[in-house]
C-alpha positions as CSV (number, residue, x, y, z in Angstrom):
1,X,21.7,7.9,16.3
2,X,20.4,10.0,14.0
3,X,18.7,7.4,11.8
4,X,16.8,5.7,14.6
5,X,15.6,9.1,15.7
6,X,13.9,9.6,12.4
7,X,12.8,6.5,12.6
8,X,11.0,7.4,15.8
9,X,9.3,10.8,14.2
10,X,8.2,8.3,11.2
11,X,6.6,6.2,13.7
12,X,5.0,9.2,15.6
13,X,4.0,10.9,12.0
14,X,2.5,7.7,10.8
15,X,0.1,7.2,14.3
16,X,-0.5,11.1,14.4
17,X,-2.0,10.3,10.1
18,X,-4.1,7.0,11.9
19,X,-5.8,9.1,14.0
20,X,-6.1,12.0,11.9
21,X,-7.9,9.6,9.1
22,X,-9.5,6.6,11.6
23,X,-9.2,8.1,14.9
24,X,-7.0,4.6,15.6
25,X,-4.4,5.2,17.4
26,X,-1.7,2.4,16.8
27,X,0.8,3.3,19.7
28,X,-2.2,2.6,22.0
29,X,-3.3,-0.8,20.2
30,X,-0.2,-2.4,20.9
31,X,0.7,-0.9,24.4
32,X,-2.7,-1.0,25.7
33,X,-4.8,1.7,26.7
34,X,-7.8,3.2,24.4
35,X,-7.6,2.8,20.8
36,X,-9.8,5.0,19.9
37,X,-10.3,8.5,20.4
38,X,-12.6,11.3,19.5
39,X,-11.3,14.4,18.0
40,X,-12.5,17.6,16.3
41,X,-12.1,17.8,12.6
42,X,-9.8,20.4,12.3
43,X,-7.1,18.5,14.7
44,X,-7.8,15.5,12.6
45,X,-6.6,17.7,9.6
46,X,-3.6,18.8,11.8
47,X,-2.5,15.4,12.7
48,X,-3.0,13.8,8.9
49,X,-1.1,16.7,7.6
50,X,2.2,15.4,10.4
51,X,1.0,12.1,9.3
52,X,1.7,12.7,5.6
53,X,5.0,15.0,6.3
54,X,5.9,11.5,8.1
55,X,5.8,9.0,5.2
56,X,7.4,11.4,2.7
57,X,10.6,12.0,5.5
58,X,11.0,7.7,5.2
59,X,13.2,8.9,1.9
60,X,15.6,10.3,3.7
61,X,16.0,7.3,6.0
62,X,17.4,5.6,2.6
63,X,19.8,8.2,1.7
64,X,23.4,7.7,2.3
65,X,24.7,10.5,4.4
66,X,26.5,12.5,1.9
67,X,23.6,12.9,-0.4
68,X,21.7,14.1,2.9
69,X,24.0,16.8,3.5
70,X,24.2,18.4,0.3
């Protein structure tokens, strides 16, 4: 349960650095709805900075659990 709940914040992370960098939002590309979005710069920061804190947690996604706990 765990892993595919991480899996889900990756996912989320990853979008949240698309729209910070492109203003694309992927979710909305493949489940329909509007794509793109306009945004001020400083959210765009906000969400690239989730973004990046998203693809650095996909290490622990690769971990065996007893090198995670320690």
């Amino acid at each position: 349960m765990g892993k595919i709940a991480l899996t889900l914040v990756i996912i989320g992370a990853i979008n949240w650095l698309l729209v910070g960098l492109f203003e694309w939002d992927l979710v909305s590309a493949l489940l329909g709805g509007e794509a793109y979005r306009e945004s001020s710069m400083i959210s765009r920061i906000v969400y690239s900075l989730v973004g990046l804190c998203g693809l650095y947690s996909l290490k622990y996604l690769f971990m065996d659990e007893h090198r995670a706990r320690s």
